[in-house]
N, C-alpha and C positions, 0 to 999 in steps of 0.2 A: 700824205698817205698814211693811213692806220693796217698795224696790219698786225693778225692774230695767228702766234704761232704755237702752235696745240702739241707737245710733249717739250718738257723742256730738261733731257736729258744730257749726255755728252757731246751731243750733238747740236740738238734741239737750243741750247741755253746758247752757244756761242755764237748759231746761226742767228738767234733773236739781238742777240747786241748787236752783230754786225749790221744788219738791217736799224737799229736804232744810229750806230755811230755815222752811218748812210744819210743822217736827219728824218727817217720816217718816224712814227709815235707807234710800239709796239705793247701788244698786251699777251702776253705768255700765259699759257695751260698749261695746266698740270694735275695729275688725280693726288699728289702728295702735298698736302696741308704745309708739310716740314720744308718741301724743295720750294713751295710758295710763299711761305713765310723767310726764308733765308734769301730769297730774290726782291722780295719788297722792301728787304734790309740791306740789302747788296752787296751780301756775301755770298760767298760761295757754297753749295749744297754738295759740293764733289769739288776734290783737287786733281790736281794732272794736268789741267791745260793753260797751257804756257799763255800769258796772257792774258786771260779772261779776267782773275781779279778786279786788277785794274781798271779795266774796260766795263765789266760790272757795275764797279761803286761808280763809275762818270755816266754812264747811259741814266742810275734807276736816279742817284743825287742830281743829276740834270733833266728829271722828268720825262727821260724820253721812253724808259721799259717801267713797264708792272705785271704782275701776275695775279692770278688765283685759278679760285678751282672753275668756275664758271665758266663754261665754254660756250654758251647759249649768249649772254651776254657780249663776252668777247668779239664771238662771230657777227654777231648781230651790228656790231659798231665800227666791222671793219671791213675794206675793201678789198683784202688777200686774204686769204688763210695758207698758213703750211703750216703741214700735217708732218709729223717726226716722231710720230709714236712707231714702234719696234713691232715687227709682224715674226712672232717667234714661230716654232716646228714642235708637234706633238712628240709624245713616246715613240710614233710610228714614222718620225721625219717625215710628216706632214705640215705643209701653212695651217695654222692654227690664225683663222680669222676674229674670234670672235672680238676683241679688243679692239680690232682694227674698222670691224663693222659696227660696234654700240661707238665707237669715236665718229664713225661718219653720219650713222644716223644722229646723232647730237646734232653737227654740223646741217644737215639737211633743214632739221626743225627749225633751225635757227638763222637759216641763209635766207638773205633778200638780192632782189634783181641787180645783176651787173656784177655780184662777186667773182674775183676769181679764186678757184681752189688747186694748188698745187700740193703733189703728193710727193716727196722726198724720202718715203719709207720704200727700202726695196723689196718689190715684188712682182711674183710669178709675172709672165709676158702676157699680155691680155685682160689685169686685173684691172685699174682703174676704167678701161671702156667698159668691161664686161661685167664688173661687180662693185666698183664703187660708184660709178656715175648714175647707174642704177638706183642704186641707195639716196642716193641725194634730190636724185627726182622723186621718189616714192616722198619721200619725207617733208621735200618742200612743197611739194604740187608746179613748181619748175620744170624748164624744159633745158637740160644741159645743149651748152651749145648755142642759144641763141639767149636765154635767161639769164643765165651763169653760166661759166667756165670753168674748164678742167685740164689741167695741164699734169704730166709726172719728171721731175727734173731731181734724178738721184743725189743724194749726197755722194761727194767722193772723197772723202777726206781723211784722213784718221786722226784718232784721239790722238789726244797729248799737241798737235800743230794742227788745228782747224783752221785758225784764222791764217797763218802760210798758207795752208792748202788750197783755201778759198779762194787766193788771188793765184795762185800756179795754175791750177788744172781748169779748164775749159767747162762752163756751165753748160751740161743737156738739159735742153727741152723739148718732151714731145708733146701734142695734145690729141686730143680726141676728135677736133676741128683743127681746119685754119684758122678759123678766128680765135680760138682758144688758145693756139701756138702763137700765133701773134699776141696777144697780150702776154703769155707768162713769157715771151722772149722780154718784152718791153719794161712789166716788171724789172727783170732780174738785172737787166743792163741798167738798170734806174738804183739798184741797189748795192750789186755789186762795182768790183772795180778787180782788176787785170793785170797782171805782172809779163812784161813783152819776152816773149819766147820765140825763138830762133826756129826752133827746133821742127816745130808743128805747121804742120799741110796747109793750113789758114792761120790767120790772126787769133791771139787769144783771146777768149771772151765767152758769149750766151753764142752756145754752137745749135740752132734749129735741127733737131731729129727728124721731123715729115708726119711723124705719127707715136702714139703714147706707146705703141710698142714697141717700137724701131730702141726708144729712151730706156725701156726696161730691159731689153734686150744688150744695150750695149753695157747697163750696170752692172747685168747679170754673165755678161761673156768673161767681163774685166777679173771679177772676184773669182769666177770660176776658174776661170786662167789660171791664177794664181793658185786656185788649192791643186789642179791638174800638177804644174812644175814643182809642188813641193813636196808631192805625190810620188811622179820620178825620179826627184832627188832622193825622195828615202828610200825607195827600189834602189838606185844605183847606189848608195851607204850601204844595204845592206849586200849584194853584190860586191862591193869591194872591200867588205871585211869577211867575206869569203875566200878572195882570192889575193886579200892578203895586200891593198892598194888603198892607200889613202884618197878620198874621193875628193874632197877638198882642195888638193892637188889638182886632180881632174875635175873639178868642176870652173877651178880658177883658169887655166887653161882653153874651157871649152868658150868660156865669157872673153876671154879675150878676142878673140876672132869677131866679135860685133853682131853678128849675124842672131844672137839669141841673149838670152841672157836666163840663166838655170838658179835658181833659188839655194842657198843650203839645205840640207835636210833636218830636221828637228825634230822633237817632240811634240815642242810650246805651239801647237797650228789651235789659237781656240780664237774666241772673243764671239762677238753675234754676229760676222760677215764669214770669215772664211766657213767654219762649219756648220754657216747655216743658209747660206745661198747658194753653195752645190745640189741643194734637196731643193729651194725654190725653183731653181731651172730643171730642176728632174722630171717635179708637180708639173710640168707643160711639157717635158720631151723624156719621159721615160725610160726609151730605147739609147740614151745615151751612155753606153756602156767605158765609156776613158772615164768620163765625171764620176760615175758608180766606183769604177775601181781604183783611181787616187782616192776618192773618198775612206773608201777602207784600206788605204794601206796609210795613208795618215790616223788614221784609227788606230791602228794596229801599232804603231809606235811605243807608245808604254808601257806594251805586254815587251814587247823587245827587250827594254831597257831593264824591267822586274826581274825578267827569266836571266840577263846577263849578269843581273844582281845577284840571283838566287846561285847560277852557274858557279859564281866567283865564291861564295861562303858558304856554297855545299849544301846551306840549307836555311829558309828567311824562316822556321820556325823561333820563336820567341826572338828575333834580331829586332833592333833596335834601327829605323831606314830611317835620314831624316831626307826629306824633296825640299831641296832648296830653292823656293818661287809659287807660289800662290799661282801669281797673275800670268795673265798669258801670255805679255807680252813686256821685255825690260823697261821700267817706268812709267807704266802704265795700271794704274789701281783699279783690274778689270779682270774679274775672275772665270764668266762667261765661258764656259767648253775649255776650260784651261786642262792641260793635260793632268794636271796634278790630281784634279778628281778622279780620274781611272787610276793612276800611280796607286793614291791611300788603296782605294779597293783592291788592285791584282795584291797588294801588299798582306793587306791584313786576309782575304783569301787562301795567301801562303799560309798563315799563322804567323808574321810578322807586325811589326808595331811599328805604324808609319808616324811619325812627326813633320809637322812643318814651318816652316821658317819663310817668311818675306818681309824687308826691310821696309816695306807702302804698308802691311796691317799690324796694330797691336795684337797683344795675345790676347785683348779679349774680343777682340774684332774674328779673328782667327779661331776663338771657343765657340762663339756666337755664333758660327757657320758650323759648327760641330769635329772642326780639325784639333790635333793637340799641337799645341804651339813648342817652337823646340826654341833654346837660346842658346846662343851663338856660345860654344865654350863647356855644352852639355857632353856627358859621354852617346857614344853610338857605334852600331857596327858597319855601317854603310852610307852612302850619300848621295843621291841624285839632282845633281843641276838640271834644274829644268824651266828657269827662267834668265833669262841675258840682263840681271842687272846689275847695274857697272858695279856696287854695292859688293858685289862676289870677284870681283876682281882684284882684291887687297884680301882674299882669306889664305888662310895658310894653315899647314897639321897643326899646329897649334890649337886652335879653333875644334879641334874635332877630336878631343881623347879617345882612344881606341881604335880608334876609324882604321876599316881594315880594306874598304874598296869604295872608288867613287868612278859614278856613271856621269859622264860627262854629255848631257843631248844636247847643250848646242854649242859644242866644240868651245867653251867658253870658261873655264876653268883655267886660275891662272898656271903658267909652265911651272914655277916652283912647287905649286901646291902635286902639279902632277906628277912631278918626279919623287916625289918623296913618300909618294899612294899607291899600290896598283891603282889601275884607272884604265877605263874603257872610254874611248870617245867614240859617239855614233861616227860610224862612217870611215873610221880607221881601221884597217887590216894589222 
């Protein structure tokens, strides 16, 4: 089986090996010359994920992945397509389609009878029936469905353990047909493989959804979910540093009991899933006002932690802040919606001089995005943790000449460093 997988991002690249380490013959897309050339060489175009190297240099050295920019081609020579290109949200937290539609129409132009296309980008409920199957017909002069095939089967994974994740969690597929669902079940059982779970209502494995939307719908509950609990965990943080109760206490607490399971509260809520698939499922149900307002009260977090900064030194003019974390998430080299971007801003809007430090980017990696890089051992007047990497677990005042308060968002700051700081942890009274 040949099969062409069109973005070959953090996602995208490990999904293509595993379908290669599988035995099929993979030909990888990509719009970036650099990530194409660095995969023909099989090395790595991005580091983070645990794995992949290795698995890299043995799929592209044993003939079984290649890349380039050519998507026309690709498609044309192969019997699957997945699609893994990212469906980002405008200024206005809207789908910003256009990327995702000149990707399909490529595909279209290029597709011959019997392909199947599976869609792995997550999006709004109703989009592959309703606007990309569309596209594919226009473009090919095909008839979806009976010509080619269309299945949507999310990724569920995250960076840094894909290839774990891929065998844990339960592959969805929905199609736009039964016969379209029957072939991307038949695929994926063809490609993947299964790690046996107790745990779950059925066996692990390629789980049949019934329909492309039933498949978007369950992507889109799952991630939503998750930003909703991290939502009420920062209501209840801030709630129990009003009244004076450590929430962490009661959050461990309420987890015990089995019955739920409540997230910490943080800052770090970024990457391109959580803050940006609450607006996807919005774009189809508007009226859903829980998703609307975790959304903005995870928002609202870095003004928290600025104003408790600014509270504590009386005043962030001309102070010196550094934000300790780039990335949005601890060892993960992904800057995407990271909280740290609104930090600099509330910062330097004070009249404050935000710096930043993470141990995944050099300083000029760090320049290059427009931050001022700060070194570990710099003077300053302030400090905000705002990413979990273990990296920050070994700092101490030492580290920090002058340092007159540190904002601790995700309760992650080691106890010595905190005892010898004032220090706010979210979510402590």
């Amino acid at each position: 089986m040949k099969i062409a997988v069109v973005g070959l991002g953090k996602l995208g690249l490990p999904l293509a090996v595993q379908f290669a380490l599988n035995g099929s013959y993979v030909l990888g897309v990509d719009i970036s010359q650099s990530t194409v050339d660095s995969v023909n060489h099989g090395t790595l175009p991005f580091l983070g994920e645990e794995g992949l190297a290795e698995r890299l240099s043995d799929v592209v050295m044993g003939g079984k992945l290649s890349a380039s920019q050519d998507s026309s081609s690709a498609v044309n020579q192969c019997d699957v397509v997945v699609v893994v290109v990212p469906l980002v949200i405008d200024s206005s937290s809207e789908p910003d389609f256009r990327s995702l539609d000149s990707v399909t129409a490529s595909i279209g132009k290029a597709l011959k009878p019997g392909t199947l296309i599976s869609y792995e980008t997550t999006l709004p409920v109703g989009t592959t029936r309703n606007r990309l199957a569309p596209i594919l017909e226009a473009e090919s002069g095909l008839k979806a469905g009976e010509d080619f095939f269309v299945v949507f089967s999310p990724e569920r994974v995250l960076t840094g353990r894909v290839f774990s994740d891929l065998r844990k969690y339960p592959k969805l597929v929905g199609g736009i047909d039964p016969v379209s669902e029957s072939k991307g079940v038949e695929f994926y059982e063809e490609v993947l493989s299964f790690d046996f779970r107790h745990d779950l209502p059925s066996a692990n494995g390629v789980w049949p959804m019934g329909s492309a939307e039933a498949a978007e719908l369950a992507k889109l509950a799952e991630t939503t979910y998750r930003d909703v609990n991290i939502g009420l965990a920062n209501q209840f943080a801030i709630h129990a540093e009003q009244i004076g109760v450590d929430v962490y206490r009661v959050i461990e607490a309420c987890n015990s009991q089995h019955f739920s399971h409540i997230h910490q509260p943080g800052v770090a809520v970024g990457g391109h899933c959580i803050p940006v698939y609450p607006h996807l499922y919005l774009s189809g149900d508007p009226q859903a006002s829980i998703v609307s307002t975790s959304r903005d009260a995870n928002k609202a977090m870095p003004k928290h932690l600025v104003d408790r900064v600014e509270s504590a030194l009386g005043s962030l003019e001309g102070r010196r802040v550094v934000i300790l974390g780039l990335a949005y998430r601890g060892g993960v080299k992904e800057s995407a919606f990271s909280g740290a971007w609104d930090l600099c801003s509330l910062i330097k809007a004070k009249g404050g001089f935000p710096v930043v430090h993470d141990p995944l980017y050099s300083e000029a990696e760090l320049s290059a995005l427009g931050l001022t890089p700060y070194q570990i051992g710099e003077p300053c007047d302030a400090a905000i943790l705002q990413t979990n990497h273990q990296e920050y677990k070994t700092l101490q005042i030492e580290d920090f000449p002058g340092l007159r308060f540190l904002a601790d968002g995700r309760n992650f700051a080691p106890e010595e460093l905190k005892r010898k700081v004032e220090t706010y942890v979210l979510g402590k009274g």
